[in-house]
C-alpha positions in Angstrom: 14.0 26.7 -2.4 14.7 28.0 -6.2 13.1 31.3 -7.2 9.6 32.2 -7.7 8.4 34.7 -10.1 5.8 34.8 -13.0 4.6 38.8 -13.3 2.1 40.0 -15.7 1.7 43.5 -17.2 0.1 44.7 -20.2 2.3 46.3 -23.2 0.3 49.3 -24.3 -0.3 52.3 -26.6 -1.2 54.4 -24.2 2.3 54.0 -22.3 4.1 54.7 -25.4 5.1 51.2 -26.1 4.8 49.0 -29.5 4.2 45.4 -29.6 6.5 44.7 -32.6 9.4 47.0 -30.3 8.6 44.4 -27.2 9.1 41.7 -29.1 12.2 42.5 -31.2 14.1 43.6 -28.3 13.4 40.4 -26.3 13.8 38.1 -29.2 17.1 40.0 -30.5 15.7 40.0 -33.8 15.2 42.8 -36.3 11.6 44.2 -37.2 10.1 46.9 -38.7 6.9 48.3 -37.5 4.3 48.7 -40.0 2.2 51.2 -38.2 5.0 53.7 -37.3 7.3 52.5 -39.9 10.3 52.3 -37.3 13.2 49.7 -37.7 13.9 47.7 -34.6 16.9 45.6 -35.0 18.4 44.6 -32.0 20.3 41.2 -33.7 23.5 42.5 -32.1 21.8 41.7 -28.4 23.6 39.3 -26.7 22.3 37.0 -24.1 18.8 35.7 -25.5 19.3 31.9 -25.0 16.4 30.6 -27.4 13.2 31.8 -28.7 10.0 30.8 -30.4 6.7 31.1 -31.4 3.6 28.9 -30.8 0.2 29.3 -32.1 -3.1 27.5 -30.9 -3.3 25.3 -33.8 0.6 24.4 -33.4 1.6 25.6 -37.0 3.4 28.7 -35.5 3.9 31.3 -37.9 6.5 34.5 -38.8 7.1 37.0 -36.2 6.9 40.4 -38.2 3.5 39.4 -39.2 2.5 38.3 -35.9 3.2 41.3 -34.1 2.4 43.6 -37.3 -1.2 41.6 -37.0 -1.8 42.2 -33.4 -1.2 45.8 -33.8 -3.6 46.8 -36.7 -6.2 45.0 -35.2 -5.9 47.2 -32.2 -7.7 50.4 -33.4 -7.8 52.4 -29.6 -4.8 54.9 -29.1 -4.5 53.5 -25.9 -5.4 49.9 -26.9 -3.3 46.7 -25.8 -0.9 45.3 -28.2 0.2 42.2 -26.3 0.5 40.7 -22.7 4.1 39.8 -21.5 5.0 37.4 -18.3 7.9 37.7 -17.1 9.3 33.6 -15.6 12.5 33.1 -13.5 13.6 29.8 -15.0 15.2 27.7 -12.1 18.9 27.8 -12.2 19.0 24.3 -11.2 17.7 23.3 -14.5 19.9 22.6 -17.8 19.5 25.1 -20.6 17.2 21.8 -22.8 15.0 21.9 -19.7 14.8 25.7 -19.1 13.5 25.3 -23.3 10.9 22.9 -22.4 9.4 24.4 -19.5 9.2 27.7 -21.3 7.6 26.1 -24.2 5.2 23.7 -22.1 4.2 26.9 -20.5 3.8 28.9 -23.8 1.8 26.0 -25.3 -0.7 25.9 -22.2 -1.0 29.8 -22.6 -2.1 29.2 -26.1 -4.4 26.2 -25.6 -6.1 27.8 -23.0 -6.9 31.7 -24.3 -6.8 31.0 -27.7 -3.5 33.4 -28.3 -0.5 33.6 -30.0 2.6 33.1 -27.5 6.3 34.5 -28.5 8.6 33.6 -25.8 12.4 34.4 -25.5 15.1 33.1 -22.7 17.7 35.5 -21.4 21.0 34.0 -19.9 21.9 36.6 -16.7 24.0 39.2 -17.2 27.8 38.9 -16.5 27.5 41.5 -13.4 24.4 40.0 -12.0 23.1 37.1 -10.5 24.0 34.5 -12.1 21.3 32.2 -11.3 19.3 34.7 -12.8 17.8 32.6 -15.6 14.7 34.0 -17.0 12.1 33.8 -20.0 9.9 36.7 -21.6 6.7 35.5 -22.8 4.6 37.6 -25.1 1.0 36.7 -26.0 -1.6 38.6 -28.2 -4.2 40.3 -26.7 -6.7 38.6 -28.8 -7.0 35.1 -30.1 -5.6 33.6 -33.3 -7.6 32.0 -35.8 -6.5 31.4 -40.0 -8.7 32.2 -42.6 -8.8 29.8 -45.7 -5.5 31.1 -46.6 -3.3 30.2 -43.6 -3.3 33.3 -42.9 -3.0 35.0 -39.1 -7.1 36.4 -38.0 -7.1 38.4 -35.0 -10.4 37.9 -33.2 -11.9 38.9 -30.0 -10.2 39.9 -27.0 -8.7 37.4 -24.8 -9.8 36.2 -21.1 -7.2 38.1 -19.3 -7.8 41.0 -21.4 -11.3 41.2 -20.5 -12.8 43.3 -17.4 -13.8 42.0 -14.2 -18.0 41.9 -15.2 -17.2 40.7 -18.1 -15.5 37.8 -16.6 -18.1 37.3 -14.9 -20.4 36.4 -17.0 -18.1 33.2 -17.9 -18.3 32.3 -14.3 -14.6 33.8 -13.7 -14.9 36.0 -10.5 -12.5 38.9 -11.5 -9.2 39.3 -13.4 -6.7 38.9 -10.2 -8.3 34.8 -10.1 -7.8 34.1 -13.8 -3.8 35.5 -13.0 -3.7 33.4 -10.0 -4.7 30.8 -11.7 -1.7 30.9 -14.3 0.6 31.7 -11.9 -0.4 28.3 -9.7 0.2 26.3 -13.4 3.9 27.7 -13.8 4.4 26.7 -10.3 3.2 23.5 -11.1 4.5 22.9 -14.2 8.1 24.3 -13.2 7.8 22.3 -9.9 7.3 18.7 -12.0 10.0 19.8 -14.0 12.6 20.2 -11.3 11.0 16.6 -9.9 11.7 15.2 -13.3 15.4 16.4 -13.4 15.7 15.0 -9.7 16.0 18.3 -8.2 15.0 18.5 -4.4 14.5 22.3 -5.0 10.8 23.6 -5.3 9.6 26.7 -6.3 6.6 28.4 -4.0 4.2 31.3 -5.2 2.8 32.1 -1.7 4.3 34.8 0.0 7.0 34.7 2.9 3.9 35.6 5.2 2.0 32.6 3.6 4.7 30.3 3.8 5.6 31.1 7.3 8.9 33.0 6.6 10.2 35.1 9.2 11.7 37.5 6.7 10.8 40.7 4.9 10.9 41.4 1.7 13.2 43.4 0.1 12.7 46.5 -2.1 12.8 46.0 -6.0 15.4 48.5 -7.3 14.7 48.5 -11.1 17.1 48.5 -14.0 18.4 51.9 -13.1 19.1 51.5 -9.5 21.3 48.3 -10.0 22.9 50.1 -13.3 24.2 52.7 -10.2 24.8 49.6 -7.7 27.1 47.7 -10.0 29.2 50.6 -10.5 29.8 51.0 -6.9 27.5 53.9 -6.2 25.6 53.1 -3.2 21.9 54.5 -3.4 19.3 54.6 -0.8 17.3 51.6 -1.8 20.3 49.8 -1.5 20.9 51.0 1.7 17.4 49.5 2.1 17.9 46.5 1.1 21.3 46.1 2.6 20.1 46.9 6.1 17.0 44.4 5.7 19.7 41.8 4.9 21.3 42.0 7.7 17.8 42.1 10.1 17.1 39.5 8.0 20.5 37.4 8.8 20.4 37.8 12.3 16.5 36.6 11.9 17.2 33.4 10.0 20.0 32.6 12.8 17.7 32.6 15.6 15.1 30.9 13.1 17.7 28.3 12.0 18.2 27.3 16.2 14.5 27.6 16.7 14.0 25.0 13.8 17.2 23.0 14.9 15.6 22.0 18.0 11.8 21.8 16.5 13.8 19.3 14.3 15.2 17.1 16.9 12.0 17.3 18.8 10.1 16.0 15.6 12.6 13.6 15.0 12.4 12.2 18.8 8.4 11.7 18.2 8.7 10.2 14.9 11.3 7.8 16.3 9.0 6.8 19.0 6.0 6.9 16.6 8.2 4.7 14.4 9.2 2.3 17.4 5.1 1.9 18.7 4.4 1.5 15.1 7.2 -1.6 14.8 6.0 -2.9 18.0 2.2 -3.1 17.2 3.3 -4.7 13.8 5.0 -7.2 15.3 2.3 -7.9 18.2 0.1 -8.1 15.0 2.3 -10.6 13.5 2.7 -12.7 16.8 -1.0 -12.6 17.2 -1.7 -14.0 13.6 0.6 -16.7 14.1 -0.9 -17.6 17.4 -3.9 -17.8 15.5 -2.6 -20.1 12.4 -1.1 -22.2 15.3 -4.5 -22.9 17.4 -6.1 -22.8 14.2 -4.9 -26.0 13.1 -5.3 -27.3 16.4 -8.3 -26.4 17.6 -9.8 -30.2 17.6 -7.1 -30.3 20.8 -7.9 -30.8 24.6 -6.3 -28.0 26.4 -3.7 -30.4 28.6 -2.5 -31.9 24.5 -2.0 -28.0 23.4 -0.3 -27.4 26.3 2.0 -30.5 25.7 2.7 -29.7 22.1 3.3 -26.1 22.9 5.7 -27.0 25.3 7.5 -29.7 23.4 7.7 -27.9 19.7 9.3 -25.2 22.1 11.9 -27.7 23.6 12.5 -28.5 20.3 14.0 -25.4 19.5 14.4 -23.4 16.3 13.8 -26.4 13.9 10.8 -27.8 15.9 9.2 -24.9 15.2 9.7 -24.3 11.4 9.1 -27.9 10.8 5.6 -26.7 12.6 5.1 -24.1 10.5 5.6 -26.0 7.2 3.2 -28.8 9.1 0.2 -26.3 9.4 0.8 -24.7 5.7 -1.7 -25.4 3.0 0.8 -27.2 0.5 1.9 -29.4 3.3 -1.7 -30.7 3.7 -1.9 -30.6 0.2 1.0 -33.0 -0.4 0.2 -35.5 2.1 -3.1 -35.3 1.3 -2.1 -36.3 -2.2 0.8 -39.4 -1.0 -2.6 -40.7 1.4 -4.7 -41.0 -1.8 -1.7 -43.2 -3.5 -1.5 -45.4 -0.3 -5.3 -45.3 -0.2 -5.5 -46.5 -4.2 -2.3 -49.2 -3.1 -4.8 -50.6 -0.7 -7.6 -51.1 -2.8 -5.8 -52.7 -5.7 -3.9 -55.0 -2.8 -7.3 -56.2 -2.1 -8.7 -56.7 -5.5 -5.5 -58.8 -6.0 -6.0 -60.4 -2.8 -9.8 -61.1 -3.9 -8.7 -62.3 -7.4 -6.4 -64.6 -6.0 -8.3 -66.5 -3.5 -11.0 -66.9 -6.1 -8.2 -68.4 -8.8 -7.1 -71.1 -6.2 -10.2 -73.4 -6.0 -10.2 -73.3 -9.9 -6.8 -74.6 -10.3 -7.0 -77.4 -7.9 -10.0 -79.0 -9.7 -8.2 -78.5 -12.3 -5.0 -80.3 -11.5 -7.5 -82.7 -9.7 -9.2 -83.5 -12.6 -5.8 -83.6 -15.1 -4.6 -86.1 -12.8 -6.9 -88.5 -13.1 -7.7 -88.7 -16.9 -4.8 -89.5 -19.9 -3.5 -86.9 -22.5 -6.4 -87.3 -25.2 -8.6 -86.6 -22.2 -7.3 -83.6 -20.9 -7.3 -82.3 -24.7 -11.1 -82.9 -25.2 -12.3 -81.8 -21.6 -15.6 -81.6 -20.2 -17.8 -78.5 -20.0 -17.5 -77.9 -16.3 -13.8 -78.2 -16.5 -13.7 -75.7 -19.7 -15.9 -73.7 -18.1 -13.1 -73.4 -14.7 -10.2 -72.7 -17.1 -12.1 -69.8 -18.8 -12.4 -68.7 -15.3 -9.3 -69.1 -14.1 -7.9 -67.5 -17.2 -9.7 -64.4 -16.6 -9.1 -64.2 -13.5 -5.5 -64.3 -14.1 -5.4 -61.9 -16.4 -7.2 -59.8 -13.9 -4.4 -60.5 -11.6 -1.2 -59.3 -14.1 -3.5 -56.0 -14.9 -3.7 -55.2 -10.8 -0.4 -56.4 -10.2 0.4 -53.8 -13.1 -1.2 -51.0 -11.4 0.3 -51.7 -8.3 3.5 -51.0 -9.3 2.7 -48.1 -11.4 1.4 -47.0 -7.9 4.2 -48.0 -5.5 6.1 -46.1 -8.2 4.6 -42.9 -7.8 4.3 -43.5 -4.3 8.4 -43.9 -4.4 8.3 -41.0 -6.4 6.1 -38.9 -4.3 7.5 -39.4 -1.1 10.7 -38.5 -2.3 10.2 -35.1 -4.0 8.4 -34.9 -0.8 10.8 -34.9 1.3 12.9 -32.6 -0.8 10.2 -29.9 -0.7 9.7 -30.7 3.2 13.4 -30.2 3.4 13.8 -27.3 1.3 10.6 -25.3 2.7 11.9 -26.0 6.4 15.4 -24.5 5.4 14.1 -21.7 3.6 14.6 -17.6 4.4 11.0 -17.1 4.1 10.0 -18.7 7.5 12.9 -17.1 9.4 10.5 -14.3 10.6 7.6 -16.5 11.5 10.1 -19.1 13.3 11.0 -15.9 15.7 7.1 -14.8 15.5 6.0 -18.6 16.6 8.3 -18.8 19.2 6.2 -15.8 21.2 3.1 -17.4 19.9 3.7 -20.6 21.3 5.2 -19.1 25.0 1.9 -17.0 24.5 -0.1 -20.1 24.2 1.9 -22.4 26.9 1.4 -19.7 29.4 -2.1 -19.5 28.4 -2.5 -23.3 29.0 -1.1 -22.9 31.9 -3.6 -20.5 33.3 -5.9 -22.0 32.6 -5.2 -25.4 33.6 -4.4 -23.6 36.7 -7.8 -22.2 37.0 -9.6 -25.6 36.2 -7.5 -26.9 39.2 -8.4 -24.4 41.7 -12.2 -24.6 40.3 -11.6 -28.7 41.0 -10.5 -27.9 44.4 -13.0 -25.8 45.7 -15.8 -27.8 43.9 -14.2 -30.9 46.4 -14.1 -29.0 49.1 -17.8 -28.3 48.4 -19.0 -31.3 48.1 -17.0 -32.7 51.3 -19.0 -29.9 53.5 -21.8 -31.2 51.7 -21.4 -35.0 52.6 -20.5 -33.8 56.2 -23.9 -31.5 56.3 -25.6 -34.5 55.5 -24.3 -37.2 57.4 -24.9 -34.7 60.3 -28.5 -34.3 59.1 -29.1 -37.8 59.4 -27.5 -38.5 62.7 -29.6 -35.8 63.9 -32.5 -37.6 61.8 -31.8 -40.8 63.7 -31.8 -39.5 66.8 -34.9 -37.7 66.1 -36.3 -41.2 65.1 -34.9 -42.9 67.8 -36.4 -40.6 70.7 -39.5 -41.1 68.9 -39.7 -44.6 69.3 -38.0 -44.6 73.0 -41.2 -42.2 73.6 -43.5 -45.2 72.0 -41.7 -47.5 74.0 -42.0 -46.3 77.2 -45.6 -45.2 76.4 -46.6 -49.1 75.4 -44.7 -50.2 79.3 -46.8 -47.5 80.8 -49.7 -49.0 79.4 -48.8 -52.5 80.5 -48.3 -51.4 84.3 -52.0 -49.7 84.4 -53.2 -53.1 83.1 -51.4 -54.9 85.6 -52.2 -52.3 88.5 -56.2 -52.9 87.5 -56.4 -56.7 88.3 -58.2 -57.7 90.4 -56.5 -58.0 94.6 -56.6 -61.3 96.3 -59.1 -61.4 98.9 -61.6 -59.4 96.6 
C-alpha cells in the first residue's frame, strides 16, 4: 500500500509566519513582502519539481500579487494569511502524473471554496526517503473574485476558515468534517490515478486501527531530529522508533503466518464455492436442455420418448447434434420454407394436370372434325369449331405459363435443398453445439431413465390392477355359486313341500270298505 498523508495547518500572523515567505520558500521563487518589505529569494532552492497557480475562474494570475493580496486583506495581527496541505505524492507515479494529481487536486480546492490555490512539488532529499515524493499546497484564506479590471478581490473568509457555528449554519457539522471531507477526495482522486497508471498500489486514509493493522505507529521526529539522525547521532525518538520497528517486525511475522493460513483457508472455500457454483451451472444447463428436448416433443407417448431417447443416444455424438440442430428454430424455419415450395409444386402440378385433361376433348373434335372436311373448309370453320380452338388456345397457353412456373419452382426447390443441406451440414459440425452435444447427452440419460421409471411404474400399476380384478372375478363367481345354491335349496324346499302335499291328498281318500 503507497503512502497516505494530506495534513492541514493554518499559516498565521500570530505564529510569526508570512504568507508571501510560505510561498516563496516552497515555490523556490523570489518575493518581496509588501507589508514588511522583506526580500525572500530562495531561487537557488533545489529540489521543487514544478509549481503553479490556479484561480477559480481558471485564468491564474502572478504570485507576488497573490500572496501580497491575501496579506493586506488580512487586517488582524493574528489573522490567517493562507492554508497549506501538505500531499505525499505516490512514488509509484511518474513525475507528468505526480503534476496532474497535484493540479486535479488544486483545481477541486478552488472550485469548491472559491480560493486561490499555489501548489509546489518537492523531489525527496538525497539522504532521505526516496520515495518521498510530496506537494505543498497553499490556498487563500478567503475567496478570489476580479473586479472589472482583472484584477485579484479578496472577499470573505473561506469554509475551512470558518468556526465550527458558523459552519453550521450552512448545514456543515463542524470544521474536523469539512477536513475529512478533503482528505477522503485526495484519497480518491490519488487512488484513480494510481488505477489509471495500472498501479495495484492504493493509498488508505483510515488509521492502522481502522484498517485492522496490527502495528503502531511510529513517532514523527521533525526536521530537526532527522537533521541529527542522518548524521549518525542517535536521539531518543529514534530510539523510539527503532525499537517500535522491531515490535513491529516480529508483529508482522506472526501476522504474515496468521494471514498465510487465513489465505489458504479462503482460497480452499472459494475453490469449493467456485466448484458448487460450476456444478449448479451446469445442472442448470443440463436441465434447460432437457427442457428444449421434451419441449419439442411433448406431442410424444411416453414408450416413443423413451425409444428416441434411447436411440439418438445409441447414435452417439453425431445423433445428438443433428438433434439439436433438428429442434432449433432456423431448422424449422428452413424446412418450413422447402414444404411451402413442394406445397406450391403441387398445386401448379394440378392446375397443369387440370388444364390438360380439359385441352384433350378439344383437340380431338378438332382433328375429328379436320378430317372429315377439305382444305377451304377447315379455313372457313364453323362457330362451334372456332369457338374449341379459342379454347384450346387458351388453355394452352395456360399450360406453357404453369409449366413455366413449375420449373422456376423445381429450381428453387433444387436450390433450396441444397444450400440446405450445406447449412444442416455446417450447423451440425459447428463449435457452438459442442457444449450442448455433452449437455444433451445427460439430458437425454436423464430423460431415458425417467421413461423408464415410469414405464416401470405403469407396469407395476397394470399388474396389481389385474390382480385386482382376478380376486374380483373369483369373489364373484364364488358369490354366485353360493347364489345358486341358495336358489337351488330354495326350490328343493318347494319341491319337497309340493310331494308333501301330494301324500296328505293321497292319505285322505277315501279306504275300501268305507
Amino acid at each position: 500500500m503507497a503512502l497516505y498523508r494530506a495534513e492541514t495547518k493554518p499559516i498565521s500572523r500570530k505564529d510569526g509566519r508570512s504568507a508571501v515567505a510560505a510561498a516563496a520558500y516552497r515555490s523556490g521563487a523570489s518575493l518581496v513582502d509588501d507589508r514588511t518589505g522583506n526580500a525572500h529569494d530562495y531561487t537557488r532552492r533545489r529540489g521543487v519539481v514544478a509549481t503553479g497557480i490556479i484561480t477559480p475562474d481558471g485564468q491564474g494570475c502572478e504570485r507576488n500579487a497573490l500572496w501580497n493580496g491575501a496579506e493586506a486583506a488580512e487586517k488582524r495581527k493574528d489573522g490567517r494569511t493562507a492554508r497549506e496541505w501538505v500531499l505525499a505524492l505516490p512514488a509509484e507515479l511518474t513525475d507528468a502524473q505526480r503534476l496532474d494529481l497535484t493540479a486535479q487536486f488544486s483545481r477541486s480546492l478552488a472550485e469548491r471554496f472559491g480560493v486561490a490555490v499555489d501548489f509546489a512539488i518537492h523531489r525527496p532529499g538525497k539522504e532521505g526517503d526516496q520515495r518521498n515524493h510530496h506537494a505543498h499546497v497553499l490556498t487563500t484564506t478567503r475567496q478570489i473574485s476580479r473586479d472589472a479590471s482583472g484584477a485579484l478581490v479578496f472577499g470573505d473568509k473561506a469554509q475551512p476558515e470558518l468556526s465550527d457555528a458558523q459552519l453550521r449554519k450552512q448545514g456543515i457539522e463542524k470544521g474536523a468534517v469539512l477536513v475529512e471531507e478533503v482528505r477522503a477526495l485526495w484519497e480518491a482522486q490519488a487512488n484513480s490515478a494510481l488505477e489509471a497508471a495500472g498501479e495495484a498500489a492504493r493509498i488508505d486514509r483510515r488509521s492502522l486501527k481502522a484498517r485492522g493493522v496490527d502495528r503502531a505507529p511510529t513517532v514523527h521526529l521533525g526536521p530537526s531530529v532527522t537533521a541529527l539522525e542522518r548524521r549518525g547521532r542517535k536521539t531518543d525518538a529514534g530510539n523510539i522508533n527503532r525499537a517500535i520497528e522491531q515490535d513491529n517486525e516480529r508483529k508482522a511475522a506472526l501476522t504474515a503466518e496468521i494471514i498465510d493460513l487465513q489465505a489458504e483457508r479462503e482460497r480452499l472455500r472459494a475453490q469449493a464455492a467456485r466448484d458448487e457454483e460450476k456444478r449448479q451451472r451446469e445442472k442448470a444447463r443440463v436441465i434447460a436442455e432437457r427442457d428444449l428436448y421434451l419441449k419439442a416433443r411433448e406431442n410424444y407417448r411416453l414408450d416413443e420418448l423413451r425409444k428416441r431417447t434411447a436411440a439418438e443416444l445409441a447414435g452417439g455424438e453425431d445423433s445428438l447434434r443433428r438433434g439439436i440442430v433438428k429442434d432449433s428454430p432456423e431448422y424449422a424455419q428452413k424446412t418450413g420454407d422447402i414444404r411451402e415450395i413442394e406445397a406450391n409444386i403441387r398445386t401448379e402440378e394440378g392446375k397443369l394436370h387440370t388444364a390438360e385433361r380439359d385441352l384433350a376433348p378439344h383437340e380431338v373434335a378438332i382433328l375429328e372434325w379436320s378430317s372429315d372436311v377439305g382444305f377451304f373448309a377447315r379455313l372457313r370453320p364453323p362457330p362451334e369449331i372456332q369457338e374449341r380452338k379459342n379454347q384450346a388456345s387458351e388453355l394452352k397457353s395456360e399450360i406453357r405459363q404453369i409449366s413455366g412456373i413449375l420449373s422456376g419452382l423445381r429450381a428453387t426447390l433444387e436450390t433450396a435443398t441444397r444450400l440446405f443441406k450445406k447449412w444442416f451440414e455446417a450447423e451440425v459440425s459447428s463449435p457452438k453445439i459442442d457444449d450442448r452435444w455433452r449437455y444433451r447427452s445427460l439430458a437425454l440419460d436423464g430423460v431415458k431413465r425417467e421413461c423408464d421409471r415410469q414405464i416401470s411404474e405403469q407396469k407395476s400399476l397394470e399388474r396389481v390392477s389385474r390382480t385386482a380384478r382376478f380376486y374380483e372375478g373369483e369373489k364373484l363367481a364364488q358369490l354366485k355359486l353360493e347364489q345358486a345354491a341358495q336358489a337351488w335349496k330354495q326350490h328343493e324346499a318347494r319341491e319337497q313341500a309340493r310331494l308333501d302335499q301330494i301324500e296328505d291328498d293321497w292319505d285322505d281318500s277315501p279306504s275300501p270298505g268305507m
